[in-house]
C-alpha positions in Angstrom: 69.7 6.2 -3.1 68.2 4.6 0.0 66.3 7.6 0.7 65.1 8.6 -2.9 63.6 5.1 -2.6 62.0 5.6 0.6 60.4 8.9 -0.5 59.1 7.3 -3.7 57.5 4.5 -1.8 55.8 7.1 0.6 54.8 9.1 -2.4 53.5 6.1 -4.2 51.1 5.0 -1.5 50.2 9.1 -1.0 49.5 9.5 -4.6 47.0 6.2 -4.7 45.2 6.8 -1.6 43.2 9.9 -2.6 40.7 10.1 -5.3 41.2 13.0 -8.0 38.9 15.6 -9.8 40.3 18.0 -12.9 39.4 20.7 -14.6 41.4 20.4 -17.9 39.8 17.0 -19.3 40.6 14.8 -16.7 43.7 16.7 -15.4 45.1 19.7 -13.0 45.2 23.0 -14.1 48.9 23.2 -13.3 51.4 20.9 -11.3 51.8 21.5 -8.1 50.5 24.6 -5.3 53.4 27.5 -6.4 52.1 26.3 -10.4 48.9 26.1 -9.6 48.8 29.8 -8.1 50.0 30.9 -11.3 47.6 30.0 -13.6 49.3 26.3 -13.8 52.6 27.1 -15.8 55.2 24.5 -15.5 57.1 24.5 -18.9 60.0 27.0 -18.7 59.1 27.8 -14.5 59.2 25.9 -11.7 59.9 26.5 -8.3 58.8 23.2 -6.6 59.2 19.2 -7.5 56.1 19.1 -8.5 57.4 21.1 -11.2 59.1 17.6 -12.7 55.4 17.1 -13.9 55.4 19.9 -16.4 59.1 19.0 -17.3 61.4 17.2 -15.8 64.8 19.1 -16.8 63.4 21.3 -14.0 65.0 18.8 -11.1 68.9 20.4 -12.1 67.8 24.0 -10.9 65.8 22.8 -7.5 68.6 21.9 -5.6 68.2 19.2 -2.8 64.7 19.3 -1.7 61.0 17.9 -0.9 57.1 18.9 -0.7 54.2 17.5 0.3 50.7 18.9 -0.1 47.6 18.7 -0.9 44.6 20.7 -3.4 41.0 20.5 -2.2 38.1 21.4 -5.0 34.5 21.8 -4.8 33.1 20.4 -8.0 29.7 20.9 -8.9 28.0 20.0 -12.7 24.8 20.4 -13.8 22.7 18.2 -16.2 19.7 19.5 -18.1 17.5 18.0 -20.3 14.5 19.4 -22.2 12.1 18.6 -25.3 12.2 14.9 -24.7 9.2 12.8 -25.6 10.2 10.3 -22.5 9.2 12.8 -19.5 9.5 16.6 -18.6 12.0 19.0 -18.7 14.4 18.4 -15.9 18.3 19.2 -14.4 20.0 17.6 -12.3 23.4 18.4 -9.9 26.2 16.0 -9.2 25.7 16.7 -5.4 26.1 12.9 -4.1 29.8 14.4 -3.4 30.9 17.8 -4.7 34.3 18.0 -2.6 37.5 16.2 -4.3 41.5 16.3 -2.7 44.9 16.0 -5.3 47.6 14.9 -3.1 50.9 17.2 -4.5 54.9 15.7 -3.4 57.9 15.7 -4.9 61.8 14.8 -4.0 64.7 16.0 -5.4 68.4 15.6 -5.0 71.4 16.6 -6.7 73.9 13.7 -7.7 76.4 16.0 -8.8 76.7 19.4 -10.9 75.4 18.0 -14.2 72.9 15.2 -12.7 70.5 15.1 -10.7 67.0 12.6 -10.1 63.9 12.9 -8.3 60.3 12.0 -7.8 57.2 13.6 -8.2 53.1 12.4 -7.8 50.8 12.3 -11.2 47.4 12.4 -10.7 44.3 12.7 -12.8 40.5 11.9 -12.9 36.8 12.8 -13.5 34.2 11.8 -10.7 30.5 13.4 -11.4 28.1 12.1 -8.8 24.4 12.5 -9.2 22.0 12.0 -6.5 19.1 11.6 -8.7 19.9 10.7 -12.0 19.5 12.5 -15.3 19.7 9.5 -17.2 16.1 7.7 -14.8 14.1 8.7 -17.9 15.6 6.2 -20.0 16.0 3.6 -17.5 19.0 4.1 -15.5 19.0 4.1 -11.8 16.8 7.1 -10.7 18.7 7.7 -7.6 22.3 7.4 -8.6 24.7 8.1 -11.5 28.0 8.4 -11.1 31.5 7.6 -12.3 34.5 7.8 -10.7 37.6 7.8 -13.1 41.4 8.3 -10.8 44.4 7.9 -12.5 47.7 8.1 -9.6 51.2 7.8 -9.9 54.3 8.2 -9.6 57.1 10.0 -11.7 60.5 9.1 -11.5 62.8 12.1 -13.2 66.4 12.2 -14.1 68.3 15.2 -15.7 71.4 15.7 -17.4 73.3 19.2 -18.0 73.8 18.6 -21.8 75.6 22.3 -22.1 76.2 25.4 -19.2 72.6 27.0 -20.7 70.7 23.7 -21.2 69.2 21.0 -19.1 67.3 18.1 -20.6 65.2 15.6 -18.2 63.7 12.7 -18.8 61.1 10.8 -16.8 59.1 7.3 -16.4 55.7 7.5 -15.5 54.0 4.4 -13.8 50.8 4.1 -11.9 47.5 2.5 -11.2 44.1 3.6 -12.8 40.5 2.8 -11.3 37.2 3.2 -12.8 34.1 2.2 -11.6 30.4 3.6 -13.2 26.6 3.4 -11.1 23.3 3.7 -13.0 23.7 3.3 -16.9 21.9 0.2 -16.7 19.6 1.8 -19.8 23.2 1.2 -21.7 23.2 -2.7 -21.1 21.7 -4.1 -23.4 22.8 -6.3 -26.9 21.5 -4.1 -28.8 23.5 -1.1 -27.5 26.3 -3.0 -25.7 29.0 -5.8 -27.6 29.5 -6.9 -24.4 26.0 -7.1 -22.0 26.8 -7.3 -18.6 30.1 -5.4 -18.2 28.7 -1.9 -18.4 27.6 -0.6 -15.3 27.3 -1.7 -11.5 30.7 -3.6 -11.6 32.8 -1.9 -9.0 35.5 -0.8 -9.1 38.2 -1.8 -12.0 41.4 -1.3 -11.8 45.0 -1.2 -14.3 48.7 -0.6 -13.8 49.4 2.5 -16.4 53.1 3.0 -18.1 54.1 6.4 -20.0 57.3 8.8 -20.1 58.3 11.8 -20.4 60.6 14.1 -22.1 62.0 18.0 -21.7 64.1 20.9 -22.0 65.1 24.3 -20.4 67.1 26.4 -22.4 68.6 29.3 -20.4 68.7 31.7 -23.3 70.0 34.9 -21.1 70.1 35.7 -17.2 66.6 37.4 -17.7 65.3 34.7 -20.4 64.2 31.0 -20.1 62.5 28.9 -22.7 61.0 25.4 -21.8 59.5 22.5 -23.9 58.0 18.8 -22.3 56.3 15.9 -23.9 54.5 13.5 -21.7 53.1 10.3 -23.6 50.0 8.8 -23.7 49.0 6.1 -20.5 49.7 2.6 -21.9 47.7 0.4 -19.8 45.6 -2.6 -19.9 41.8 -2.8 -21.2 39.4 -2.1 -17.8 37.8 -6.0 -18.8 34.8 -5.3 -16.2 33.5 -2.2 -18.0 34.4 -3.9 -21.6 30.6 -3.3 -22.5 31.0 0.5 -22.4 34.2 1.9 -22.9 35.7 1.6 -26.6 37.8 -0.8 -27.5 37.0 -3.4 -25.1 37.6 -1.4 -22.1 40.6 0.7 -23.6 41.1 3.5 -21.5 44.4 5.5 -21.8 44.8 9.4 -20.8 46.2 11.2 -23.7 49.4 12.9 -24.8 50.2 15.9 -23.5 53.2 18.6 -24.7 53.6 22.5 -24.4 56.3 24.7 -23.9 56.7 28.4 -22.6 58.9 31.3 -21.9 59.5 32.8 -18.4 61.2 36.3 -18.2 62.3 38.1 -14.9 61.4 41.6 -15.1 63.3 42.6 -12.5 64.7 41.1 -9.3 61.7 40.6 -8.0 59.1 40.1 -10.8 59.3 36.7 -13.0 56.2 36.8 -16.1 55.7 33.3 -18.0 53.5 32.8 -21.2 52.9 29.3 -21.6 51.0 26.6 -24.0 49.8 23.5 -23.6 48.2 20.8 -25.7 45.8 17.9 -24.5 46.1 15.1 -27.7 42.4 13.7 -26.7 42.1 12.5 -30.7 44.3 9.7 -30.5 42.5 8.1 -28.2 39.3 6.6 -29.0 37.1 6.2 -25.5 37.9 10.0 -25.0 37.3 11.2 -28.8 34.5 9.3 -31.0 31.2 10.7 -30.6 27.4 9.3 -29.9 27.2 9.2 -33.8 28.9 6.3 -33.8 26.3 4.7 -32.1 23.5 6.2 -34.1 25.6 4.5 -37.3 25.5 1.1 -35.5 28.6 0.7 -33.3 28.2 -0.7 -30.5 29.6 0.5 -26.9 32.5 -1.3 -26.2 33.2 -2.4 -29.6 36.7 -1.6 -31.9 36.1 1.9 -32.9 33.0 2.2 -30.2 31.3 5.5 -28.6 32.8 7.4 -26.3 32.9 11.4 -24.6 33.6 13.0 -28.4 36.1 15.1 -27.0 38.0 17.7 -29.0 41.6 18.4 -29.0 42.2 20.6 -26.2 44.7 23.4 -26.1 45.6 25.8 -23.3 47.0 29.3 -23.0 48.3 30.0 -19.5 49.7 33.5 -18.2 51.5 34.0 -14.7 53.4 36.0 -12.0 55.4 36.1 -9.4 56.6 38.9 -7.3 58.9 38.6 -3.9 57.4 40.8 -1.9 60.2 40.6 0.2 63.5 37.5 1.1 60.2 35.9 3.0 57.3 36.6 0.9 56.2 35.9 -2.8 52.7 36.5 -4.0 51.4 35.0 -7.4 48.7 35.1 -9.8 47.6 33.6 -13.3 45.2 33.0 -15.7 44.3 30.2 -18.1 42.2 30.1 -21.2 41.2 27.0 -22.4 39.6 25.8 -26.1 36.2 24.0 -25.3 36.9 20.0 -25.6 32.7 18.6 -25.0 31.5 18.6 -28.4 27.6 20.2 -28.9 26.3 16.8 -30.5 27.8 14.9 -27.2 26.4 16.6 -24.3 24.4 13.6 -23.0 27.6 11.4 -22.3 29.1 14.2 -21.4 26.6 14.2 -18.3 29.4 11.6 -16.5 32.7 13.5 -18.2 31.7 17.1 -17.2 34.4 19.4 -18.3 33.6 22.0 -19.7 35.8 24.9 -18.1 37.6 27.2 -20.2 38.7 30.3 -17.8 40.6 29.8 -14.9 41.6 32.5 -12.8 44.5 32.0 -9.7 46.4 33.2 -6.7 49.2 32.0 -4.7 51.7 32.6 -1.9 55.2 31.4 -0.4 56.2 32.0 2.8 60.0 31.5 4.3 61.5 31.0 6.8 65.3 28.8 7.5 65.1 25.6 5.1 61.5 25.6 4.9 58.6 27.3 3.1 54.7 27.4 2.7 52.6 27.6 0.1 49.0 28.3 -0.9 47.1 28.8 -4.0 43.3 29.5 -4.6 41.3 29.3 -8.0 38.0 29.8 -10.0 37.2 27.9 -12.7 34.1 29.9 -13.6 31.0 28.5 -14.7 30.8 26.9 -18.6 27.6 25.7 -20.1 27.7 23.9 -23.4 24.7 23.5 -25.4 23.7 20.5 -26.6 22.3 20.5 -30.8 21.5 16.8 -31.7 22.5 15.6 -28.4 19.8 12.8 -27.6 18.9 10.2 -30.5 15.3 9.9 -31.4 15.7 6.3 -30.2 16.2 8.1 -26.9 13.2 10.6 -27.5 14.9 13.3 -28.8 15.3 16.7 -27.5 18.5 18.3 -26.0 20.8 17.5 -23.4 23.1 20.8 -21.9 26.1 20.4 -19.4 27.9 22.7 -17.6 30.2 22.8 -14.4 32.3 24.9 -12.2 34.7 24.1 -10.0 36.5 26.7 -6.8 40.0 25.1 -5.6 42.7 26.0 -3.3 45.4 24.2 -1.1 48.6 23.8 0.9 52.1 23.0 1.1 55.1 22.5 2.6 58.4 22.5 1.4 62.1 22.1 2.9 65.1 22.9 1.2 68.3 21.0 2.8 
């Protein structure tokens, strides 16, 4: 028990000392480097602690062991705007920093043959930097716009052998959430703001976050597995220095997520998993209501206030593994992804740039003794979405269009003991 705390601590600090960029919303394709090389399934699959992120019934089949890596991305959205009265047609790219890092750990240890508890890093965020601003012609700062959302923590798993074919697992997730936003200052106003003064320029604000989770694996035959995972909604405190902007008076919580999957083994050497996944971005306000609201006189910041106008996001993820040999295991995947920026929301959508829908992925593991590597790489090819009523006519009109791409890979290393 001394140890699993140790290893949580070490995780904890990991997890909050690197910022984050996603490309699902504001989270990771997948969880963890083996997931994340095959196309992100985590449901009914998973090889690594990371794995407790997807579900955390996984930790009874993992044995005793720990990982620690890391995912670099290079991130790199593009802002246009034409047909505005207030100046030319113009686009912009969020090139004030295009590379991001994820950190990726996990512990796991087996307390006996129908227990066992471990740890695992969460991790989430959105971070569009423009150097030069899209937003100068309506006042905002003409040489920086940028927000930085990171959402890191820490999820402590434990998992029960309810019958010989079925695990169930059950997690708490706690953490710390920052947000800080440059160069909306054409936002902070009374007119446009209930709270003038807390929208933009206020560093960096920050919130403990609270959530759990919940899952199962059902081993339905030796060749057959079937797995199911809700993870709630962030409960957290309202971000009070950005009350002016974000909905709600600064409510900022990362939405439900649940899915579930089937992973079937071929053969000896080739495991295939189908899996869905479901991103609840409607029952939260700062994510879901749309610029209309404040066309119709809502004001940032207020109950019921503006925010991204994201849709309800659900993905459909395919991967597989082959062991090439005792040593070697190759992956691959592929997710398909409904599109959650919303055509009459582009323009805010300019500092929540996600607008990815394929995703494309390789990985590797490589053995040897008690420990393994592991690498993954990924495209998340190039999405525009086209703005139609995306810029008031208090703004000048016109339209605003958004689109991003983001190339990812990364490293780990695992020991099993």
């Amino acid at each position: 028990m001394k140890s699993l705390l140790l290893r949580t601590c070490c995780l904890s600090l990991f997890a909050l000392s690197l910022p984050s960029h996603a490309t699902l919303g504001p989270f990771d394709l997948g969880n963890g480097i083996q997931s994340l090389g095959m196309g992100g399934v985590s449901y009914s699959h998973g090889t690594e602690t990371t794995a407790l992120g997807g579900n955390p019934a996984h930790a009874l089949a993992l044995g005793n062991r720990f990982d620690l890596g890391i995912g670099a991305f290079n991130a790199v959205a593009r802002a246009s705007i034409a047909g505005n009265s207030l100046a030319a047609d113009s686009t912009e790219e969020s090139d004030g920093q295009a590379y991001y890092a994820i950190p990726q750990g996990g512990y796991v240890r087996q307390l006996s043959d129908r227990w066992a508890i471990g740890v695992t890093i969460l991790a989430a965020g959105l971070g569009p930097d423009y150097d030069g601003s899209p937003f100068a012609r309506f006042g905002g700062n003409p040489d920086r716009a940028r927000l930085a959302l990171a959402s890191s923590g820490v999820s402590t798993a434990l998992a029960f052998r309810v019958f010989d074919s079925v695990d169930l697992g059950v997690s708490l997730n706690t953490g710390y959430q920052t947000i800080s936003v440059i160069g909306l200052e054409f936002l902070d106003n009374a007119a446009l703001s209930a709270s003038p003064g807390q929208v933009t320029d206020r560093g960096k604000d920050g919130v403990f976050t609270i959530g759990a989770s919940v899952g199962v694996i059902w081993r339905i035959d030796p060749s057959l597995t079937a797995g199911l995972s809700y993870r709630s909604q962030n409960h957290n405190a309202r971000h009070r220095d950005y009350r002016g902007l974000i909905a709600n008076g600064g409510r900022l919580q990362l939405p439900a997520i649940f899915g579930g999957g089937l992973s079937y083994r071929v053969s000896p050497k080739l495991i295939v998993v189908a899996e869905a996944q479901r991103y609840a971005y409607s029952g939260e306000d700062a994510f879901s209501n749309g610029l209309d609201r404040l066309q119709a006189g809502t004001q940032l910041g207020a109950a019921g206030g503006p925010g991204f106008g994201y849709d309800d996001q659900t993905v459909y993820k395919l991967g597989a593994s082959f062991d090439v040999s005792p040593q070697l295991t190759l992956r691959a995947g592929y997710a398909y992804a409904t599109q959650i920026v919303t055509r009459g929301n582009t323009l805010f959508s300019f500092i929540g740039p996600v607008t990815l829908r394929e995703h494309y992925s390789t990985g590797f593991t490589w053995r040897w003794t008690q420990w393994d590597v592991s690498g993954y790489s990924y495209l998340a090819a190039r999405r525009k979405v086209r703005g139609e009523g995306s810029i008031p006519e208090a703004f000048g009109g016109g339209e605003a269009d958004i689109e991003n791409r983001i190339i990812g890979f990364g490293l780990s290393v695992g020991r099993r003991f």
